[in-house]
MDTraj code that builds the backbone (N, CA, C; nanometers):
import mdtraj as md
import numpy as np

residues = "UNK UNK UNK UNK UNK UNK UNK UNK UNK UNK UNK UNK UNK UNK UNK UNK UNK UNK UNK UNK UNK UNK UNK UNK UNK UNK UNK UNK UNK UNK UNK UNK UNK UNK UNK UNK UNK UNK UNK UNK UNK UNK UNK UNK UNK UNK UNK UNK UNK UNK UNK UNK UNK UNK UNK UNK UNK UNK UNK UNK UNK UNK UNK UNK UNK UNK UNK UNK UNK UNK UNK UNK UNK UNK UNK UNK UNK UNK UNK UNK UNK UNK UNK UNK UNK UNK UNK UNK UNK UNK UNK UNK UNK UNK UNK UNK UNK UNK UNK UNK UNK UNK UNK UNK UNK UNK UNK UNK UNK UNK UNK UNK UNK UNK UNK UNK UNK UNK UNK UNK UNK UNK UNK UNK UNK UNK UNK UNK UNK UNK UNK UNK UNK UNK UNK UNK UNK UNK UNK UNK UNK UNK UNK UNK UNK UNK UNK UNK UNK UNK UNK UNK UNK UNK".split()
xyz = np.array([
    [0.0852, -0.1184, 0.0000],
    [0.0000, 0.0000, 0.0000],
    [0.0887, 0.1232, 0.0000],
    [0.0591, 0.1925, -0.0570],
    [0.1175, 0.3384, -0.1042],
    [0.0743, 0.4333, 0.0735],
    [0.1596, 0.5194, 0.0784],
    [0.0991, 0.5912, 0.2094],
    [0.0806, 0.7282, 0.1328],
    [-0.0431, 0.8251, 0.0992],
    [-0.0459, 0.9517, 0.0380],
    [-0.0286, 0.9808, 0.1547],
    [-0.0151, 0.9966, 0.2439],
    [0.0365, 1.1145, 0.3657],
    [-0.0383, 1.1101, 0.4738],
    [-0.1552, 1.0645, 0.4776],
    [-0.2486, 1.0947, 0.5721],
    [-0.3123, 0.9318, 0.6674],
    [-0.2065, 0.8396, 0.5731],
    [-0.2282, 0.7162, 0.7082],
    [-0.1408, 0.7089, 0.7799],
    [-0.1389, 0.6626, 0.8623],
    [-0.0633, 0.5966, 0.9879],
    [-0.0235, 0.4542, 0.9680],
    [0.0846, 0.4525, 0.9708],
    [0.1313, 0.2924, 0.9507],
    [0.1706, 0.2726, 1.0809],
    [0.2017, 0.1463, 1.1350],
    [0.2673, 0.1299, 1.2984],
    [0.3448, 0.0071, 1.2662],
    [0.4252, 0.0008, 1.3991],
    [0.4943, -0.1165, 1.3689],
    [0.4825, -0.1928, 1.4891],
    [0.4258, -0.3023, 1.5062],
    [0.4308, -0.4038, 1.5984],
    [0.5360, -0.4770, 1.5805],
    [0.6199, -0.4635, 1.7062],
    [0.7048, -0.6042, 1.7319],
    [0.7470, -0.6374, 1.8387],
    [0.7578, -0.7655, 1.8832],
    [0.7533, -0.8723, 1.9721],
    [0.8589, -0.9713, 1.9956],
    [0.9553, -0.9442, 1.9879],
    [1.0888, -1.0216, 1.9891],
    [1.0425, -1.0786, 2.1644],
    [1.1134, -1.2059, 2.1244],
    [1.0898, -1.3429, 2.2371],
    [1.2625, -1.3597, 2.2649],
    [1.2469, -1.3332, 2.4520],
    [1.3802, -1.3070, 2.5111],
    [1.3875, -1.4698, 2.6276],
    [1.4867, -1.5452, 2.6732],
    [1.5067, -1.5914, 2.7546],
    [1.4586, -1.5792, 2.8559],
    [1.3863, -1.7062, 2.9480],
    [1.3396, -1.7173, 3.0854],
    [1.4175, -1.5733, 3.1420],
    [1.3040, -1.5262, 3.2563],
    [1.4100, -1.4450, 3.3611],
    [1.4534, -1.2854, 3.2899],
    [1.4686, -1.2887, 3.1204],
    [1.5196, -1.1540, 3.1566],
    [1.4296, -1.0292, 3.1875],
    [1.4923, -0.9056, 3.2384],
    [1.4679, -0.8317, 3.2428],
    [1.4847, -0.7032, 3.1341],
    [1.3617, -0.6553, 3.0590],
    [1.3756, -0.5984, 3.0195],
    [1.3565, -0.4303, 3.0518],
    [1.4548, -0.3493, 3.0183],
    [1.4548, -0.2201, 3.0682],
    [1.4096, -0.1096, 2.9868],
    [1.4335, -0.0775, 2.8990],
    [1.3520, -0.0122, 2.7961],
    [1.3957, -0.0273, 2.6829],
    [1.3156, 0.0448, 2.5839],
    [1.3256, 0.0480, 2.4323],
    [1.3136, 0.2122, 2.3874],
    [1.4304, 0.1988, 2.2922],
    [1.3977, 0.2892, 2.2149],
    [1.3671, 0.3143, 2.0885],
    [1.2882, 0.4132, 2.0139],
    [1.2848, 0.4356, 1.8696],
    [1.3635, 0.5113, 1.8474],
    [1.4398, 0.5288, 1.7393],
    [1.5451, 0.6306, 1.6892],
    [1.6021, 0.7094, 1.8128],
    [1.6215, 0.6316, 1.9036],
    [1.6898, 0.7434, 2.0108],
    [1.6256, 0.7507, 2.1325],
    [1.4685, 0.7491, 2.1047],
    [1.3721, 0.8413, 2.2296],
    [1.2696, 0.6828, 2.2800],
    [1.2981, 0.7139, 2.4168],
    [1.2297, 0.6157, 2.4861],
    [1.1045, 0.5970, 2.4143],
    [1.0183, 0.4702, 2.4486],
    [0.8569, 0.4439, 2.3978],
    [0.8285, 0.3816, 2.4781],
    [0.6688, 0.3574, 2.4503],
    [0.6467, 0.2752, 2.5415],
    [0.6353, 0.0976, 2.5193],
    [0.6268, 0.0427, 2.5788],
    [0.6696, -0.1092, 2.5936],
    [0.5929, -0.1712, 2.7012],
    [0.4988, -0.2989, 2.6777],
    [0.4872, -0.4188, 2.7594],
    [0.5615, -0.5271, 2.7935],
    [0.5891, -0.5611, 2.8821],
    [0.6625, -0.7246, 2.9130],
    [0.5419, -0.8548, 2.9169],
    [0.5095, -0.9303, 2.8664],
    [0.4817, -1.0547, 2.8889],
    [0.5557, -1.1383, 2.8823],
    [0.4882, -1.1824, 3.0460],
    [0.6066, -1.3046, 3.0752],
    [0.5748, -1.4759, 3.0820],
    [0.5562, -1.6071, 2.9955],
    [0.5260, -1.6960, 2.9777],
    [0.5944, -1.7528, 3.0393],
    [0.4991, -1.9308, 3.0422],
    [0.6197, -2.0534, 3.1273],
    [0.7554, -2.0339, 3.0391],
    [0.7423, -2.0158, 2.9848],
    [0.8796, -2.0423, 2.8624],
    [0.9695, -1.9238, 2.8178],
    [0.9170, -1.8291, 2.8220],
    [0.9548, -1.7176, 2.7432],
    [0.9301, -1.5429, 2.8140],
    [0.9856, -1.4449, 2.7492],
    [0.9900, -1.3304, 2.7941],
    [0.9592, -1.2346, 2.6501],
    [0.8234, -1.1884, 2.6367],
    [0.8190, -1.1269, 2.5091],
    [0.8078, -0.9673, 2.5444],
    [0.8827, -0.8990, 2.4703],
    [0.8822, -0.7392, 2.4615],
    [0.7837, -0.6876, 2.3880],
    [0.6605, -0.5898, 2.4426],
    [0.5426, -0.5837, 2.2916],
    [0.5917, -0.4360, 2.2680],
    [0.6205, -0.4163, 2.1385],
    [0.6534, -0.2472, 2.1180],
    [0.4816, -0.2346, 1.9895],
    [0.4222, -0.1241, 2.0118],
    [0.3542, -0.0523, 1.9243],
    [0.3875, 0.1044, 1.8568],
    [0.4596, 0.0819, 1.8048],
    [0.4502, 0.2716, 1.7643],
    [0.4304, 0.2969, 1.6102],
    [0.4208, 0.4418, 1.5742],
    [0.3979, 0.5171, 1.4460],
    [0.5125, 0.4645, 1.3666],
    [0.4978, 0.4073, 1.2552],
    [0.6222, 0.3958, 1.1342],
    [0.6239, 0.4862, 1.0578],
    [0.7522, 0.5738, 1.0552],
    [0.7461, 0.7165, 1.0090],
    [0.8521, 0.7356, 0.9477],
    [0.8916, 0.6863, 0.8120],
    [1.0247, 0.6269, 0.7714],
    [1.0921, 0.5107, 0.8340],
    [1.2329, 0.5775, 0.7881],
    [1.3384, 0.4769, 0.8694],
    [1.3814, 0.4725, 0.9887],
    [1.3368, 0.3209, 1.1254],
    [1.2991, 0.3819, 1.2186],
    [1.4019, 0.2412, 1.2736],
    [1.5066, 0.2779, 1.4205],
    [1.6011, 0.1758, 1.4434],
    [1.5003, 0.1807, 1.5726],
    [1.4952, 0.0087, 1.6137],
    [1.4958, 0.0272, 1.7686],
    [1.5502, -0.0387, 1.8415],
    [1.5857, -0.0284, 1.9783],
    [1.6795, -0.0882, 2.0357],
    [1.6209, -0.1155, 2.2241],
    [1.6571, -0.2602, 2.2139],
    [1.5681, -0.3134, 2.3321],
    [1.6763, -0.2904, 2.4154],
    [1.6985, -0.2697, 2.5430],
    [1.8180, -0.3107, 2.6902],
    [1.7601, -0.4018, 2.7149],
    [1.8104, -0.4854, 2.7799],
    [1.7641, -0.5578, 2.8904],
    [1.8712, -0.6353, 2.9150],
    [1.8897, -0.7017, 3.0368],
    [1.9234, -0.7849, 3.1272],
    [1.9177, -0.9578, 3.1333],
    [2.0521, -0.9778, 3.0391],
    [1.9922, -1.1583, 2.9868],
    [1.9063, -1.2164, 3.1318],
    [1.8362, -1.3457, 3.0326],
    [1.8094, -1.4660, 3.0977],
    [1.8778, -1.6048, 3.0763],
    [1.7439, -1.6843, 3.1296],
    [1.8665, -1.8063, 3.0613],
    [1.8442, -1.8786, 2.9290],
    [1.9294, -1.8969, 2.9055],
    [1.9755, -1.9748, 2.7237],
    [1.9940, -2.1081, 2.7735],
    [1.9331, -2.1731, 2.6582],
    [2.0406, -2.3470, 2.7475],
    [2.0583, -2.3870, 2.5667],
    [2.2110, -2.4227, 2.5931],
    [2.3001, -2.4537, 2.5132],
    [2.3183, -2.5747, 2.4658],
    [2.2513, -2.6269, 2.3840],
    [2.2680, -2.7769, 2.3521],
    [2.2751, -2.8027, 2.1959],
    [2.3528, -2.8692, 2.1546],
    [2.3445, -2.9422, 2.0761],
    [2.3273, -3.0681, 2.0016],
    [2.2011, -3.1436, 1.9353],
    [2.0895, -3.2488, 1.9863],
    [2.2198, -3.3561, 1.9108],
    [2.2041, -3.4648, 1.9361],
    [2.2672, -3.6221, 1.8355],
    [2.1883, -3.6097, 1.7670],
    [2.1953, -3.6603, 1.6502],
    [2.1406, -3.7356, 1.5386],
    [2.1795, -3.8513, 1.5317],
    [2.1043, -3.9301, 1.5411],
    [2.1482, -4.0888, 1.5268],
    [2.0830, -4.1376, 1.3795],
    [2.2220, -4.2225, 1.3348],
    [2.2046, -4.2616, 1.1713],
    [2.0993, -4.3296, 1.1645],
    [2.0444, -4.3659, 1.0842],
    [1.9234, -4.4261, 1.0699],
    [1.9172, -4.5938, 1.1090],
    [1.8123, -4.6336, 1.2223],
    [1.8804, -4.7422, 1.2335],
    [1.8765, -4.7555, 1.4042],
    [2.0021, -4.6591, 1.4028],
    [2.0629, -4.6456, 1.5631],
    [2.0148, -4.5968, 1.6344],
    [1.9965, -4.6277, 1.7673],
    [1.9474, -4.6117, 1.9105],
    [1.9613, -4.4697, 1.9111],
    [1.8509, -4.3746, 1.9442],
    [1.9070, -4.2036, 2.0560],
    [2.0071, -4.2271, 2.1330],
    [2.1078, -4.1545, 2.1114],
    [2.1977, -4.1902, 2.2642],
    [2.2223, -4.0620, 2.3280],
    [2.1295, -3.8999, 2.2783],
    [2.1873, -3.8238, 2.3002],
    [2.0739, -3.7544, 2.4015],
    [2.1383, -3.6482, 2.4144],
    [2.0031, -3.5683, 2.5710],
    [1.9020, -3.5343, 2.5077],
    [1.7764, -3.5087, 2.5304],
    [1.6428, -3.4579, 2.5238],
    [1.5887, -3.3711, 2.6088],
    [1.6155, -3.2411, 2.5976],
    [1.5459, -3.1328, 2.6461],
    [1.3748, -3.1555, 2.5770],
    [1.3109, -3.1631, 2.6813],
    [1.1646, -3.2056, 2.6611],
    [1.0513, -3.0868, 2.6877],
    [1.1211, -2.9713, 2.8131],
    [1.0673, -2.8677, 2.8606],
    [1.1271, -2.8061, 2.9531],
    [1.1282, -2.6426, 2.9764],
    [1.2049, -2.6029, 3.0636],
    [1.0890, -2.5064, 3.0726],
    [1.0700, -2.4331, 3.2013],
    [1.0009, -2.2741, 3.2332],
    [1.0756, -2.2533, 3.3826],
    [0.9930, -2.1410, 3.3860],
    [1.0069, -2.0690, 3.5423],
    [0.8823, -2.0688, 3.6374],
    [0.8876, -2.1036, 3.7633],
    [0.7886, -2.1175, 3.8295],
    [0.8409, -2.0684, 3.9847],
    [0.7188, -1.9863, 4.0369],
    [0.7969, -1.9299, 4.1829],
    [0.9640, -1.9207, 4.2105],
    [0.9814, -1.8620, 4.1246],
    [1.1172, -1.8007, 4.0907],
    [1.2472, -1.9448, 4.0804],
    [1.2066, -2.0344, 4.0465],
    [1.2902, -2.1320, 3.9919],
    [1.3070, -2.1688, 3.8944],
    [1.3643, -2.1961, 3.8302],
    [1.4089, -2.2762, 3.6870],
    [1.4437, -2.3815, 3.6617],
    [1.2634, -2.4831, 3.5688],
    [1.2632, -2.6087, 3.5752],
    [1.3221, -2.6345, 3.4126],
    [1.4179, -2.7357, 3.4253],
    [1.4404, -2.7972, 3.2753],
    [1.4002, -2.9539, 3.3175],
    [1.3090, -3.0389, 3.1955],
    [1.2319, -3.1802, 3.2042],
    [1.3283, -3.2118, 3.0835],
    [1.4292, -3.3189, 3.1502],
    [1.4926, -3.3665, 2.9994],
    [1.5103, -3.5269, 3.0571],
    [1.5185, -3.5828, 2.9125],
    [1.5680, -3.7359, 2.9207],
    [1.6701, -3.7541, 2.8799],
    [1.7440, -3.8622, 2.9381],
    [1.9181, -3.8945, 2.9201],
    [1.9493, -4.0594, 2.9438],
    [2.0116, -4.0988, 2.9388],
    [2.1011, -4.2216, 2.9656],
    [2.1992, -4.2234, 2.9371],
    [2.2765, -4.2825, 3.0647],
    [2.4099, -4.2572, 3.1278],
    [2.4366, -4.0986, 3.1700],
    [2.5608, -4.1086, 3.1332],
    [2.5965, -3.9340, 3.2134],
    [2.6001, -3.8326, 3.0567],
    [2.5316, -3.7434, 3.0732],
    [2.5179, -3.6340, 3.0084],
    [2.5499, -3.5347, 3.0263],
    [2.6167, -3.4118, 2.9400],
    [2.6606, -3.3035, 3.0353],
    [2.5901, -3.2038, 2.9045],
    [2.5711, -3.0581, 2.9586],
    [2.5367, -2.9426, 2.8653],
    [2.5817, -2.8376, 2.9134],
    [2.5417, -2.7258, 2.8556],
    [2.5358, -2.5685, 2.8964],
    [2.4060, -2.5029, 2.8875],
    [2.4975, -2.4320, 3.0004],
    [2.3539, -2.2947, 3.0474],
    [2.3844, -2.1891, 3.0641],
    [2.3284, -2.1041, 2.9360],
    [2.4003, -1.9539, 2.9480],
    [2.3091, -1.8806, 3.0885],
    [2.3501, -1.8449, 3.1822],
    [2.2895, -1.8128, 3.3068],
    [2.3793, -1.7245, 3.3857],
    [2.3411, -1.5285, 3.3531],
    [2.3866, -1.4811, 3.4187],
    [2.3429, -1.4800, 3.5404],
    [2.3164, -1.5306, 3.6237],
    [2.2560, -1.5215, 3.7708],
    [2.3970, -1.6365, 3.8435],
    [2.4053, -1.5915, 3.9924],
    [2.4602, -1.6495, 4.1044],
    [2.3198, -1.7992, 4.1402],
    [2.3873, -1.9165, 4.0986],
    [2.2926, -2.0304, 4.1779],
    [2.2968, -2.0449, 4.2840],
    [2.1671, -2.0288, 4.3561],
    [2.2236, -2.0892, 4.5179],
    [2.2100, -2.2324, 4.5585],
    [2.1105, -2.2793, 4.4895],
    [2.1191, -2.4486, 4.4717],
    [2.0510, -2.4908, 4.3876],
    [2.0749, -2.6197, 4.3550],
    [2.0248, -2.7333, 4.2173],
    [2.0177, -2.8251, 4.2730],
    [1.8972, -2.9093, 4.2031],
    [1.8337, -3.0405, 4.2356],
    [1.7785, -3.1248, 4.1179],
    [1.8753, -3.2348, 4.1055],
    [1.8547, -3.3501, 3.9710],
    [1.9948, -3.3345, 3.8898],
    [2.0832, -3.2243, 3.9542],
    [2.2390, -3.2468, 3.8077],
    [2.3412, -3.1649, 3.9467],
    [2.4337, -3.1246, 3.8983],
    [2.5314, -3.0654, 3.9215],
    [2.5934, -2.9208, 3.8418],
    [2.6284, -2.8476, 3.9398],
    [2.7227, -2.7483, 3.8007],
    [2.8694, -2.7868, 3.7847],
    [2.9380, -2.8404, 3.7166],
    [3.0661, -2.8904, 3.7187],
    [3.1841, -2.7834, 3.6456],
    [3.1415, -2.6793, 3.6289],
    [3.2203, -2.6006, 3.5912],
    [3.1490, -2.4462, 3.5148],
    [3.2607, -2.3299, 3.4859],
    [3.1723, -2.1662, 3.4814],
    [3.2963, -2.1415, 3.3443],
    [3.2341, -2.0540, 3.2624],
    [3.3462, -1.9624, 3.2365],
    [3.2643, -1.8671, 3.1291],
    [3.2946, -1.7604, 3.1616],
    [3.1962, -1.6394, 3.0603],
    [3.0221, -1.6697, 3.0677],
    [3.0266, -1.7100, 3.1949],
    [2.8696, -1.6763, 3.2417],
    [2.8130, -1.8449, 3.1799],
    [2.8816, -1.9118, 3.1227],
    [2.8007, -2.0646, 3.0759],
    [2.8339, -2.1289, 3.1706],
    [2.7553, -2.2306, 3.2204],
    [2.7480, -2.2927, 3.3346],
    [2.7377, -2.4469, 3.2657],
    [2.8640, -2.5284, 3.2905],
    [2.8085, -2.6775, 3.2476],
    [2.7769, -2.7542, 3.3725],
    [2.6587, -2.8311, 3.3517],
    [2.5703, -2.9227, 3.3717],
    [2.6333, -3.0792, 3.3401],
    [2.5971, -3.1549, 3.4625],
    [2.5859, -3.2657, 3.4236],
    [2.4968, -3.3296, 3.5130],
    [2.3885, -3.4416, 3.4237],
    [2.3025, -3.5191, 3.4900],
    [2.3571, -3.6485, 3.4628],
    [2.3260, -3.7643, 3.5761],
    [2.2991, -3.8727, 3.5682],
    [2.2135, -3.9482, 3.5923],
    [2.1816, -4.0215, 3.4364],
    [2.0807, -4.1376, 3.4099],
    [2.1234, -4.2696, 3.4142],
    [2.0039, -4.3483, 3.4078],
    [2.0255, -4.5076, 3.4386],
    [2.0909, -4.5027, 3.3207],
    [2.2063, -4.6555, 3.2819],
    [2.2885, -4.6633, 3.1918],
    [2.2390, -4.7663, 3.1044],
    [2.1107, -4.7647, 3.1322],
    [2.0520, -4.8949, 3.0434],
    [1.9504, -4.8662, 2.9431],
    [1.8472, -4.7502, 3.0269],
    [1.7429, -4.6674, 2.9431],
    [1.7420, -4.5558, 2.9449],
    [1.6464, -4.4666, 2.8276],
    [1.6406, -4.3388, 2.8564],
    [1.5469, -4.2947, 3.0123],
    [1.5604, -4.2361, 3.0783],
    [1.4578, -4.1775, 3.1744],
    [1.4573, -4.0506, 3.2163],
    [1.3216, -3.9776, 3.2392],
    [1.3339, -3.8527, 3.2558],
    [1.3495, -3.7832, 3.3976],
    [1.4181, -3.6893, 3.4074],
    [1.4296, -3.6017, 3.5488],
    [1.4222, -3.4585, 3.4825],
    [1.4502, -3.4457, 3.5961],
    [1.3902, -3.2702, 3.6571],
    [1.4868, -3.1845, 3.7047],
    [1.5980, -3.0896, 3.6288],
    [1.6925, -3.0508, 3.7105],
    [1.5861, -2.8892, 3.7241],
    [1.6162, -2.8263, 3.8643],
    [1.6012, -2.7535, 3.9170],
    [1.6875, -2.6250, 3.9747],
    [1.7339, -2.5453, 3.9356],
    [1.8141, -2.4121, 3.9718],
    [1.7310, -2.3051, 4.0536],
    [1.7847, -2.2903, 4.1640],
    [1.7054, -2.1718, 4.2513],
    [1.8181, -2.0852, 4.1767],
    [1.7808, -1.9301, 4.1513],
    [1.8835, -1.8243, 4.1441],
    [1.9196, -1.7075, 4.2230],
    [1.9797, -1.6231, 4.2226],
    [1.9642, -1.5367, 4.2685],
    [2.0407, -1.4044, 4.1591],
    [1.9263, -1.3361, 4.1569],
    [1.9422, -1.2236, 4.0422],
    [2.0329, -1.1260, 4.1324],
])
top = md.Topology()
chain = top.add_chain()
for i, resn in enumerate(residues, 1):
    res = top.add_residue(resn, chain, resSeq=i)
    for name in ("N", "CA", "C"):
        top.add_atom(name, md.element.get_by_symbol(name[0]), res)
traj = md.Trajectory(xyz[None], top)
């Protein structure tokens, strides 16, 4: 559609941020706007509405959450899964649940700027540039699912 001058175009957008973060504001070309946070089991969405009035940059702040870092197996055709299954993760009364299946020992990452104060179902076995590796242990015979759990502290 052509704009002769006298509509209003807008621009909705909704970029989807990591459990937990905090978002601080947004700007259009420079100048604060206004902004909603919705916050899901899963997700952290930013809602921006404003006037599209040319060429218009905007720029979100905020305060990561958590990322979880995995990269899945592919097993050749044929062959058994042998690799982890992230099945579901959210946030609930300020904890952070990941539901995954494994067999034997599995390890991953978790991009997680926050201080943990405790975990329940894995371990943190090591830090460096804010990634946190993980390791769970499963039965060594089948897949089965657990529940690792991170309390944080922001």
């Amino acid at each position: 559609a052509r704009n002769r001058g006298d509509e209003v175009y807008r621009l909705r957008f909704s970029p989807s941020f990591g459990l937990g973060t905090d978002i601080q504001r947004v700007l259009a070309n420079g100048k604060p706007v206004e902004f909603k946070v919705r916050e899901t089991r899963h997700d952290v969405h930013c809602l921006v509405d404003v006037p599209l009035e040319g060429e218009m940059e905007l720029v979100v702040d905020y305060k990561p959450g958590v990322d979880i870092i995995h990269s899945p197996v592919l097993p050749h055709l044929g062959d058994e899964t042998l690799g982890l299954k992230i099945v579901d993760y959210f946030k609930e009364n300020g904890r952070f649940h990941l539901i995954i299946e494994g067999k034997g020992h599995q390890e991953f990452n978790l991009s997680l700027p926050f201080r943990i104060i405790s975990t329940r179902g894995g371990e943190i076995i090591g830090e460096k540039d804010g990634i946190k590796s993980v390791r769970m242990v499963f039965s060594e015979d089948r897949y089965e699912r657990k529940e690792l759990v991170l309390v944080i502290e922001r």
